[in-house]
ChimeraX commands (.cxc) that place a marker at each C-alpha (Angstrom):
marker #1 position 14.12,-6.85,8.31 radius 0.5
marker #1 position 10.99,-5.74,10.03 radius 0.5
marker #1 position 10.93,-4.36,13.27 radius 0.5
marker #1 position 7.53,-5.07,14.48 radius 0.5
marker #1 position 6.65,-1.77,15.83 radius 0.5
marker #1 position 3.47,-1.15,16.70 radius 0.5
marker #1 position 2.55,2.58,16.18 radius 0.5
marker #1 position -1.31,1.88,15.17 radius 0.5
marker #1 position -3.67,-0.70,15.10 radius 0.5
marker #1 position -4.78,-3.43,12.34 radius 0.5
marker #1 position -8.55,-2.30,13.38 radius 0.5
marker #1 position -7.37,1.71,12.89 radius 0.5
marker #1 position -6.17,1.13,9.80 radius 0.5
marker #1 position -9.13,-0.67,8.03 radius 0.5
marker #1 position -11.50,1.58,9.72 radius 0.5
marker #1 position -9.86,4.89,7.97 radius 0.5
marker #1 position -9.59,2.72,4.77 radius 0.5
marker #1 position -9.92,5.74,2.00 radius 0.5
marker #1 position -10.56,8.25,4.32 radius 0.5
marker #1 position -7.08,8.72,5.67 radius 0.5
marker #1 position -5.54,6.15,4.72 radius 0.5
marker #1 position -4.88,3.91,1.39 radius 0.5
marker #1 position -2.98,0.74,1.03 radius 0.5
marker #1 position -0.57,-0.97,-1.55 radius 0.5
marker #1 position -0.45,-4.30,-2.05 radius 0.5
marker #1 position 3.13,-5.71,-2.65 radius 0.5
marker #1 position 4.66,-8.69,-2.22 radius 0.5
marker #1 position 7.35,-10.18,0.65 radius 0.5
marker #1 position 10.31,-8.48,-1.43 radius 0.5
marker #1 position 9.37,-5.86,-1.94 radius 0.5
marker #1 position 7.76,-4.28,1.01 radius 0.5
marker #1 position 10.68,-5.72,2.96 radius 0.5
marker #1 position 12.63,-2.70,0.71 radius 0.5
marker #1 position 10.26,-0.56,1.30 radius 0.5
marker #1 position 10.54,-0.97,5.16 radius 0.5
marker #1 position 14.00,-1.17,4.86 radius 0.5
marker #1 position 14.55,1.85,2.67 radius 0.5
marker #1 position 11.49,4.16,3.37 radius 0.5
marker #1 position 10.40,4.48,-0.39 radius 0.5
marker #1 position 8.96,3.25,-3.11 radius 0.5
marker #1 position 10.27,3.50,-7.00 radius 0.5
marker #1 position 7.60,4.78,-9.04 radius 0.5
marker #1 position 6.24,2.76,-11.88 radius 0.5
marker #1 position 4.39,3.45,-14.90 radius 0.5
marker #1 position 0.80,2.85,-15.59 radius 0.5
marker #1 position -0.34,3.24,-19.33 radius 0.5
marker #1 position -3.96,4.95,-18.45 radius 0.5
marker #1 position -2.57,7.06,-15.86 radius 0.5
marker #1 position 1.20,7.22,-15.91 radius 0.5
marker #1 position 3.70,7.40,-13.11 radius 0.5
marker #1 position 3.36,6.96,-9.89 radius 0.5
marker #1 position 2.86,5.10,-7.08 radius 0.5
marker #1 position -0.82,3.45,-6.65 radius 0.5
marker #1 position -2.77,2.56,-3.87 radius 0.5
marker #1 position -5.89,1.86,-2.97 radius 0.5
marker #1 position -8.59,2.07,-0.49 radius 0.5
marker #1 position -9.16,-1.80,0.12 radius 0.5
marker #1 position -8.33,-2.64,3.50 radius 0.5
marker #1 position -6.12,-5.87,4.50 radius 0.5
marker #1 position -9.36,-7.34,6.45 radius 0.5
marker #1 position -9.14,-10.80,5.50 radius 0.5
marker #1 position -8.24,-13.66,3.16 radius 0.5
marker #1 position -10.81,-12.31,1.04 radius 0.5
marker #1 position -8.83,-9.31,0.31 radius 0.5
marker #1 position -6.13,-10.77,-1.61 radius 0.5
marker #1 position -8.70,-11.87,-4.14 radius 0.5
marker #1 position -10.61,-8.87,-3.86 radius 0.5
marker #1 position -6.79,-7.00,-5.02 radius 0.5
marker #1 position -5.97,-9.31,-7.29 radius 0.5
marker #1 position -9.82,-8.61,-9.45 radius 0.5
marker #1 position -10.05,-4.97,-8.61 radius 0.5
marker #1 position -5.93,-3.64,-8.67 radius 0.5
marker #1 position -4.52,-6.09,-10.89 radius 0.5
marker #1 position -7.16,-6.64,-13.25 radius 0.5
marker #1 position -7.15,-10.71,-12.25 radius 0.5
marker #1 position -3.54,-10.38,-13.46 radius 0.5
marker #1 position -1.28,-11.19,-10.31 radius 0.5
marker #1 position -1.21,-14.05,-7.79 radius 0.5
marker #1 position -1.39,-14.18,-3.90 radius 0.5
marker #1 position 1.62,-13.82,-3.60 radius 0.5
marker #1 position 2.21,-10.88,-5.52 radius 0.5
marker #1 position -0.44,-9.02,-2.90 radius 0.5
marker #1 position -0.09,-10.61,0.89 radius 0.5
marker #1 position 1.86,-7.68,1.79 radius 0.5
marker #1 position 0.07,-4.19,2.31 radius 0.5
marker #1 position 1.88,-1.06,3.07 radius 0.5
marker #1 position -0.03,1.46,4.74 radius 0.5
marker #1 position 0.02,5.20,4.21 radius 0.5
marker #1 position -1.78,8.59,4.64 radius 0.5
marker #1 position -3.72,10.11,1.97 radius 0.5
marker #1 position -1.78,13.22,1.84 radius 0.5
marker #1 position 1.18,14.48,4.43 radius 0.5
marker #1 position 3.28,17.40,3.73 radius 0.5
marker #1 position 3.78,17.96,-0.13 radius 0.5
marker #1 position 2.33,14.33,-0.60 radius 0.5
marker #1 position -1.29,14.02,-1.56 radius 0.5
marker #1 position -2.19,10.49,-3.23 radius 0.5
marker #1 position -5.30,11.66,-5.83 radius 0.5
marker #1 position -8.18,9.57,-6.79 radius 0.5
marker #1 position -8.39,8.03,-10.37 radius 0.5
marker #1 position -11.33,7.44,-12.86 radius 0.5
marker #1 position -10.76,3.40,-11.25 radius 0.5
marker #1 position -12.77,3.52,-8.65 radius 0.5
marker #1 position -10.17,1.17,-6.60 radius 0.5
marker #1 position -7.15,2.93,-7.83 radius 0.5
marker #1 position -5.47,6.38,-6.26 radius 0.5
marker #1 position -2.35,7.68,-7.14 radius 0.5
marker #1 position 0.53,9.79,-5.96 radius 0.5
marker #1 position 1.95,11.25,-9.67 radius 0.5
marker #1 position 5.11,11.73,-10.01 radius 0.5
marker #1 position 5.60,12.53,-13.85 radius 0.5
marker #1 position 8.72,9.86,-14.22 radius 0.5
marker #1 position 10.26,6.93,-12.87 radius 0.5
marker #1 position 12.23,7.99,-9.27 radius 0.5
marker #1 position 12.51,7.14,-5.60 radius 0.5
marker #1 position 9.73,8.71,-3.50 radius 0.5
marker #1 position 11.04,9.02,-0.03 radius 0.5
marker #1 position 7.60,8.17,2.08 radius 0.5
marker #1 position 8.31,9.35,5.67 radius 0.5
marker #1 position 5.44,11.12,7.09 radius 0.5
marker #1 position 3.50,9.22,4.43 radius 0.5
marker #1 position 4.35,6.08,6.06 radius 0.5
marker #1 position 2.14,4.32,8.46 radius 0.5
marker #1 position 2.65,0.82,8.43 radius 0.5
marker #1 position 3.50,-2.77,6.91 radius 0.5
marker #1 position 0.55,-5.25,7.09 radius 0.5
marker #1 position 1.09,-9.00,6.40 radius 0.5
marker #1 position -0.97,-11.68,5.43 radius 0.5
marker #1 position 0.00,-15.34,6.75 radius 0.5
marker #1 position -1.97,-18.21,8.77 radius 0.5
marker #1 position -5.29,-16.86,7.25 radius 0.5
marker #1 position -5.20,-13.36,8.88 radius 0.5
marker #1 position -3.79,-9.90,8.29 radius 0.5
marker #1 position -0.78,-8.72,11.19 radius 0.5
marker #1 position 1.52,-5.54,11.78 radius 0.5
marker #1 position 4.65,-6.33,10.88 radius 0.5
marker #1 position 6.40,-2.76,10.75 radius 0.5
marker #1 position 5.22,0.73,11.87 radius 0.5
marker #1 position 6.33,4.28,11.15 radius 0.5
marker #1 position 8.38,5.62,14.37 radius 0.5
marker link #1:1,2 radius 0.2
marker link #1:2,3 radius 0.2
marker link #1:3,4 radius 0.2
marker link #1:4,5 radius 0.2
marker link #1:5,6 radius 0.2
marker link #1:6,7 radius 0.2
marker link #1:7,8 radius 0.2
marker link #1:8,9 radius 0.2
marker link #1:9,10 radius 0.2
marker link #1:10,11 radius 0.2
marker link #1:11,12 radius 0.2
marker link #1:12,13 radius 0.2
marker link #1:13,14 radius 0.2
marker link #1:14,15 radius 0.2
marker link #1:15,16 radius 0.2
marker link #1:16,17 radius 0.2
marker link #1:17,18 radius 0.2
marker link #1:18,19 radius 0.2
marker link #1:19,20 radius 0.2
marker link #1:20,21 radius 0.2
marker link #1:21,22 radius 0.2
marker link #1:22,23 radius 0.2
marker link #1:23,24 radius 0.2
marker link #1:24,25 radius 0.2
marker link #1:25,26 radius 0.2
marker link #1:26,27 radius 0.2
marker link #1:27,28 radius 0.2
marker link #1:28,29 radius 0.2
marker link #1:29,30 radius 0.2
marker link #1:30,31 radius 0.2
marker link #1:31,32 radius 0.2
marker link #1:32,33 radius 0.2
marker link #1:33,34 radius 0.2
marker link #1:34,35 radius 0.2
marker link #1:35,36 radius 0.2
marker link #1:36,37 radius 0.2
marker link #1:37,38 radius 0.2
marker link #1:38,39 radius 0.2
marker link #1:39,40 radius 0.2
marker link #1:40,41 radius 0.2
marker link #1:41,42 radius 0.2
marker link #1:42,43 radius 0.2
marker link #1:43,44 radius 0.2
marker link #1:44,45 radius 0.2
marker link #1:45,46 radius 0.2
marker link #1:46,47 radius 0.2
marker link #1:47,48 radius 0.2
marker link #1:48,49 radius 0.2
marker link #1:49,50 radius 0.2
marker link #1:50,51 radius 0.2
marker link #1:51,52 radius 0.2
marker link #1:52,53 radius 0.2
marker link #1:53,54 radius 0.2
marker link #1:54,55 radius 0.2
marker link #1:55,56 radius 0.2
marker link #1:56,57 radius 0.2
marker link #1:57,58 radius 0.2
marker link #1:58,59 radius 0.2
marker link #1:59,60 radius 0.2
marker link #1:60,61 radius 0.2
marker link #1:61,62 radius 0.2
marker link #1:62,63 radius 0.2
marker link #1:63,64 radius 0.2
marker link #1:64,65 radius 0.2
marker link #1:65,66 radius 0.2
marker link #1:66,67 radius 0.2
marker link #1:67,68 radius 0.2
marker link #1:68,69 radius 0.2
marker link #1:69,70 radius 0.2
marker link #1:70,71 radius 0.2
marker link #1:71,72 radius 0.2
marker link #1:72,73 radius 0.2
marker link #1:73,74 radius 0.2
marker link #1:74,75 radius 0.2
marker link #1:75,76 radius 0.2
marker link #1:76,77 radius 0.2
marker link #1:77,78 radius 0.2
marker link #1:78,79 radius 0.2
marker link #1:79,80 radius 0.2
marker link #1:80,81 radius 0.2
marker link #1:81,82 radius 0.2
marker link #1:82,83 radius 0.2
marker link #1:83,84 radius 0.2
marker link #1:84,85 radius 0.2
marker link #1:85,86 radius 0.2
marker link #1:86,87 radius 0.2
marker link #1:87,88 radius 0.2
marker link #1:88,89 radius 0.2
marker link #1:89,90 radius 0.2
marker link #1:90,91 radius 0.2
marker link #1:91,92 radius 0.2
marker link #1:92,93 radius 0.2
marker link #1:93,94 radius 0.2
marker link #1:94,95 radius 0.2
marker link #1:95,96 radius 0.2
marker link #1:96,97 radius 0.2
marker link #1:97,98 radius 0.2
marker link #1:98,99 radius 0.2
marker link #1:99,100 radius 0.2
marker link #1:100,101 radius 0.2
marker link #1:101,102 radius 0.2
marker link #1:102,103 radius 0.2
marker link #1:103,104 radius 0.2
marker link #1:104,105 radius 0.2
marker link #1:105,106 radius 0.2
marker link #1:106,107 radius 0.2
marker link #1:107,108 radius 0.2
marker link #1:108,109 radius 0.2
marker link #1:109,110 radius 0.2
marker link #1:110,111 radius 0.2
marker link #1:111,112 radius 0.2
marker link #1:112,113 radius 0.2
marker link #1:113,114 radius 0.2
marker link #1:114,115 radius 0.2
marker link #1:115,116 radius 0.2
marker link #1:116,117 radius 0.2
marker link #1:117,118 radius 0.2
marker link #1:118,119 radius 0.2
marker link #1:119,120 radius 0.2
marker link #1:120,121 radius 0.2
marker link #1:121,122 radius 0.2
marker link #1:122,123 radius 0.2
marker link #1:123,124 radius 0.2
marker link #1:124,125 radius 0.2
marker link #1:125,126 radius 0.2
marker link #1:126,127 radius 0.2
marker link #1:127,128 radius 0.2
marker link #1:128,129 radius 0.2
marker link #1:129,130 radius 0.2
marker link #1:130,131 radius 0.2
marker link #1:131,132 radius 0.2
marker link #1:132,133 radius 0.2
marker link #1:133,134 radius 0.2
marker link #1:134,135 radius 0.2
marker link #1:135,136 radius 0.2
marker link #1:136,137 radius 0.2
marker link #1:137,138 radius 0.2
marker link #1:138,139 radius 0.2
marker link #1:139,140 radius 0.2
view
């Protein structure tokens, strides 16, 4: 379950959007693993292989989610599938996420399906509910 920390601000994060930091958009499920377990399982991508993609679309408003759902998903997911975002830093440590030839897509390659432990890469888990974006989770 989430813990609602509160280690940055909703306003921080959109204003770094790209710059430092780089979002992906999940759904309820799945980011509630991802909070839980501190990593994400890489999936494949035919153009670009595997990894785990982000991009640099910030959770501003209800706009986003349709904004993801064109742009990310190529019009091929529903709200659902995107009203959670989690948050992380372009590059910390031996993690560097890498910009694509899709303008809205970055990636962190990893070369084949595996866990990919995220702390220090972790920032945050964003939300979307009652028509506005919220911290739900923050890195410690």
């Amino acid at each position: 379950m989430p813990r609602y920390v509160r280690s940055v601000t909703l306003e921080e994060l959109q204003a770094g959007a790209g710059t430092e930091f780089l979002f992906h958009y999940t759904d309820a499920i799945r980011a509630d693993a991802i909070i839980e377990e501190r990593c994400f399982v890489s999936g494949p991508r035919a153009a670009r292989g595997f990894g785990i993609y982000a991009t640099h679309i910030a959770p501003v408003g209800e706009e986003t989610i349709d904004e993801v759902i064109v742009n990310c998903f190529r019009s091929d997911a529903t709200p659902p599938e995107v009203n959670h975002a989690i948050a992380v830093r372009r590059s910390s440590g031996g993690l560097r996420f890498e910009r694509t030839d899709d303008p809205y897509q970055w990636v962190l390659p990893t070369g084949r399906l595996e866990l990919v432990h995220i702390e220090g890469i972790y920032v945050a888990a964003v939300a979307f509910s009652g028509g506005h974006w919220k911290i739900i989770d923050g890195a410690d």
